[in-house]
N, C-alpha and C positions, 0 to 999 in steps of 0.2 A: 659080138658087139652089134646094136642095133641102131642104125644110123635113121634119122628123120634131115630130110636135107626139103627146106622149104625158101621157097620164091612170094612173088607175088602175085601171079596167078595160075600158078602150076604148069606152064604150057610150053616153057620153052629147057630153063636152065635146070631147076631139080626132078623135071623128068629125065631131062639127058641125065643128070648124074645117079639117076636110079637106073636107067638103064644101061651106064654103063659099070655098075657094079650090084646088076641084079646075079649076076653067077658064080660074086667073089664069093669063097667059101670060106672067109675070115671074118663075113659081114651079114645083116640081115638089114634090108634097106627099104623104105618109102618114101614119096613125096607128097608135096602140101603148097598149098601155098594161102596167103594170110587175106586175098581180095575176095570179094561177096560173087566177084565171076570167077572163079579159081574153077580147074576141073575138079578137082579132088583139096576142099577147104581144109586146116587146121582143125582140128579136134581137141578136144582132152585127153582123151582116148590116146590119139598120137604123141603128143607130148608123154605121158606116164609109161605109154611104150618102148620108147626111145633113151637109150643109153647117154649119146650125145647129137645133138641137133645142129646141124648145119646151115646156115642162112646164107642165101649171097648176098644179102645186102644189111649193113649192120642194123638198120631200121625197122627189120622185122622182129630183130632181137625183143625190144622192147611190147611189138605188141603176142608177142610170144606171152613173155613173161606176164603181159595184161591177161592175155587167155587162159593161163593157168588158175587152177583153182584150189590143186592139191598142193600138199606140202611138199610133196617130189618134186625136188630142181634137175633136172637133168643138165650136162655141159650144152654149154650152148658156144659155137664159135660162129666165126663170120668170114668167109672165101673174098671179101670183098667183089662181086662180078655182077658191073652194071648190067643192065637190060635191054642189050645189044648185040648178043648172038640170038640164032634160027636152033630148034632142035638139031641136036646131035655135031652144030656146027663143029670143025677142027681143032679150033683155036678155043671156044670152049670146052671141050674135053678136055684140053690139055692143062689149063686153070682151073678145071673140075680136080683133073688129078691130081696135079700137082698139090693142092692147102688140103686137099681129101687125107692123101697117104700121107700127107702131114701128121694130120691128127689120128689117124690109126696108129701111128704109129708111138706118135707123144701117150695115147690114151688106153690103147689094148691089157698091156700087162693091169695098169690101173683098174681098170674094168673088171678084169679077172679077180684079180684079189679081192675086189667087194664082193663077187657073187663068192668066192669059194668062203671067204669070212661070216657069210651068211645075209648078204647083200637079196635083193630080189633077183633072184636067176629067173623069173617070168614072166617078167614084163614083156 
């Protein structure tokens, strides 16, 4: 499963939650974020790569969906987590993890069965 977890300027919240599920071996994970100062911006490229897309804040959602260009939608959800913790703070890991292994969970098997039915396994 390949996760896109994007913020709004990359720097604080969906790096921590790339880093802390760069070694799950259930996962393949990047971050983004949607601001003209981001370290690492939203792409196309990301979105088409991405299984399911994680935002912390549901307002990226939409300009997600503006940035896209292809017909591939991927699941887009939303951790709800204002823009008030530091990298790797505690208390954000923990609302990382928590709506993360949410949707791992809700989403995995799902996921599989598109790729084995003939789904893109390469994105």
């Amino acid at each position: 499963m390949k996760i896109l977890f994007v913020c709004g300027r990359n720097k604080q919240r969906s790096p921590t939650a790339e880093r802390i599920y760069a070694n799950d071996p259930r996962v393949k994970v990047r971050s983004v974020g949607v601001g003209k100062t981001s370290t690492r911006r939203l792409r196309e490229k990301d979105i088409s790569w991405a299984d399911i897309i994680i935002v912390m804040e549901g307002k990226y959602k939409k300009r997600i969906v503006e940035a896209s260009r292809s017909t591939y939608s991927p699941i887009i959800e939303n951790l709800d987590i204002p823009d008030d913790y530091d990298f790797m703070d505690p208390e954000l890991i923990s609302l990382i993890k928590d709506g993360t292994e949410y949707f791992i969970d809700l989403y995995a098997s799902e996921i599989v069965s598109e790729q084995v039915a003939g789904g893109d396994a390469t994105r």
